[in-house]
Every structure is written in structure tokens, then in C-alpha cells.
N, C-alpha and C positions, 0 to 999 in steps of 0.2 A: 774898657770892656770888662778887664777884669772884678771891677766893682760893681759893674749892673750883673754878674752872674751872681756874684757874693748877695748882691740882694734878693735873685729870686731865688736863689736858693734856701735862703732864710723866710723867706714870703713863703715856700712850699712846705718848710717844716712847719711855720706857723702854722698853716694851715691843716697839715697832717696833724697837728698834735690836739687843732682843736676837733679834728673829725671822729676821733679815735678816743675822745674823751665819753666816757660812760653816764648818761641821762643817770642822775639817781632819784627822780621827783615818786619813783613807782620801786625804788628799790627794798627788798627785806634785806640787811643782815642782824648779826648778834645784838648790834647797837644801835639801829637805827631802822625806822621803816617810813621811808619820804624824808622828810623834812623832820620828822619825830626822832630826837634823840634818847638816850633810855636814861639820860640825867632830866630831860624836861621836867619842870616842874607842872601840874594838874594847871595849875591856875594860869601857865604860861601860853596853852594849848592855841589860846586865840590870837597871839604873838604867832605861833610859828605856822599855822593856817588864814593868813592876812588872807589870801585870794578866794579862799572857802567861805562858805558859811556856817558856822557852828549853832548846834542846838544843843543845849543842855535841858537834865532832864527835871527838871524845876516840881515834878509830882510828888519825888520822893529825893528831899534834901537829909543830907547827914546832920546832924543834929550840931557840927559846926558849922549850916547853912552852906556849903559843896553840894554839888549834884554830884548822884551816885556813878553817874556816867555823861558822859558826851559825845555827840551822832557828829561827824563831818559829814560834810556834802559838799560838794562839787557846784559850782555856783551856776550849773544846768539843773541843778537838782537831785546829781546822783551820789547815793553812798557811799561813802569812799571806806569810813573807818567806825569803829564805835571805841572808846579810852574808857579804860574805868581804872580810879586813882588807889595809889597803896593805902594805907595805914598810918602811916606814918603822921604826926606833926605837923612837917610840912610836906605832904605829900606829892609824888611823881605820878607819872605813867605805868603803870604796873600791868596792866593789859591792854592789848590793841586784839579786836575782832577788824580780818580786812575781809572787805564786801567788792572791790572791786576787781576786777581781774585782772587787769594792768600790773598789780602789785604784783612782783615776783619774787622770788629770792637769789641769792649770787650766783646759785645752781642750777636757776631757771624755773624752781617749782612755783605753783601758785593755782589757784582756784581751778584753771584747766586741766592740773595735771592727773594723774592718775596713781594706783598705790604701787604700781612698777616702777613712775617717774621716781618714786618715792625711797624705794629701794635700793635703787641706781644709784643715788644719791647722796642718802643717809644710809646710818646702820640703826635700827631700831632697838631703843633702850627699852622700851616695854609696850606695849598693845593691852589699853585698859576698854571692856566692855561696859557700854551702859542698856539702858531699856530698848533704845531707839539707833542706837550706831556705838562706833566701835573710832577710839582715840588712838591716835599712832602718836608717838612723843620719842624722838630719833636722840639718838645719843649725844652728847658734848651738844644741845642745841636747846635755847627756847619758845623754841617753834613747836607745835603741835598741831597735828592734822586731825579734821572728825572725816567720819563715811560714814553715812545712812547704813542703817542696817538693810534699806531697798537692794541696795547694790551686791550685797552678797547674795548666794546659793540660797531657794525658799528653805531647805533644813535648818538654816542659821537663822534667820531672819527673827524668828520667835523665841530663841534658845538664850537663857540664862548662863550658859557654860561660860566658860573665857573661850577666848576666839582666838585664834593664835594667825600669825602671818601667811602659811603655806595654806590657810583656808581663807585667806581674802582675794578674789580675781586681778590681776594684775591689771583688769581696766576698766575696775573700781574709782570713781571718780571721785574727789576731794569735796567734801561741801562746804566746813567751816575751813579756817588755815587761820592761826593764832597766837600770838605771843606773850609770853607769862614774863616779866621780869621783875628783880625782885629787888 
């Protein structure tokens, strides 16, 4: 008797351990977003998306014949990611554009969230304005968020000035969300 409890007991923790195991196929952190390491090498990309389909941008090749970028897709058709490779030699992943909203990060932000979620979250190392929207880039992080300039106050929306955080709406939605690494 005592070794059929001994077993389900161990059958239940198995089981607990694998329920409580965290999906990372959608996850952002500092080192990884999916399946994307931030050691991957450019040319390995089609190695670590086997279930995807990858399109490379074959219009405009670097002159060591690399495409400038490559589109993931979701083998329904939908956009998952866009890569585009460092500099280097032998070059890595140096930026990831995510397109899908699944992808989130350890804190839960991602394409739904808003520039409150954002705040909550991170502490903001700097808020850089462009023509069209306004880049949030959070401290110890290389992550970076855009907002439409739609999303703010119409006073802002046209204004050249720098934009500072206590004038973006707290539910200001995220449009791009992306990672720089280097």
C-alpha cells in the first residue's frame, strides 16, 4: 500500500511540474524571443523556425549576397517576426521587429499593451520623438516600444518638440515593440 501511494504521489508531482512549466514558443526576454537566441547566427534562422516559413528579402542583397532582412511566418500565413542581421563577419540577429501579439515579454507587455502597462513595468531610460510617433526605450532593457503619434493629444500629434512621458495617455497603445541587440 505504501508503494502505490509513493507512486502516485510522484505521478502527481510529475504532473504538477509539467503543468506549471511556462510555454516559451511566444516568450520575449533579454536573450531570447521564441525560439530566437540572441547568439543565433543570421544564416541559422531557418534551423531555428523548421515549423515556419521563412522569406528572405532577395530584392536587396548585401553585397556578401545575405538578404538585408527576413519575414517569419506562421505556416497559416501569419507574421510572426522580421530579423535583420548585425554587421559583423559572421553575422547574428541584431534586430527582431514582432508582428504578432502572442509574443509577450516576462512582464507580460506586448503589442496589446498600453504606455501605463509600460510604466508599471519598466522605468524609462529615454523617450525619443520622431515625425510620426514617439519611441519609449526602458531602462537596463533591449526592448523598445513605438506609439503613433495618432494616439496622443491632437496638440502633440504635429509638434516637433520632444514629448516627454507625463504627456503620453496612459492608454496609448503600443504599435511596434522591438529588440536591438548587439
Amino acid at each position: 500500500m505504501k508503494k502505490c501511494l509513493l507512486v502516485v504521489v510522484i505521478l502527481n508531482l510529475m504532473l504538477l511540474s509539467t503543468c506549471t512549466e511556462k510555454d516559451t514558443a511566444f516568450l520575449i526576454t533579454e536573450t531570447s524571443v521564441g525560439p530566437l537566441q540572441h547568439t543565433t547566427l543570421f544564416d541559422d534562422v531557418e534551423n531555428t523556425f523548421v515549423q515556419d516559413s521563412i522569406v528572405k528579402d532577395t530584392f536587396r542583397l548585401k553585397s556578401d549576397g545575405r538578404p538585408r532582412k527576413i519575414k517569419v511566418f506562421e505556416k497559416g500565413g501569419k507574421h510572426l517576426l522580421t530579423l535583420k542581421p548585425s554587421q559583423d563577419s559572421v553575422p547574428k540577429v541584431e534586430n527582431i521587429q514582432i508582428f504578432d501579439s502572442r509574443y509577450s515579454t516576462e512582464s507580460g507587455i506586448g503589442l496589446r499593451s498600453t504606455f501605463k502597462d509600460i510604466q508599471a513595468r519598466y522605468k524609462i531610460r529615454k523617450i525619443v520623438t520622431t515625425l510620426k510617433s514617439v519611441v519609449i526605450f526602458p531602462k537596463e532593457s533591449d526592448l523598445y516600444f513605438t506609439i503613433d503619434k495618432e494616439e496622443l493629444p491632437s496638440n502633440l500629434r504635429y509638434s516637433s518638440s520632444n514629448i516627454e512621458a507625463v504627456q503620453i495617455p496612459d492608454e496609448a497603445k503600443i504599435k511596434y515593440l522591438m529588440i536591438g541587440w548587439e
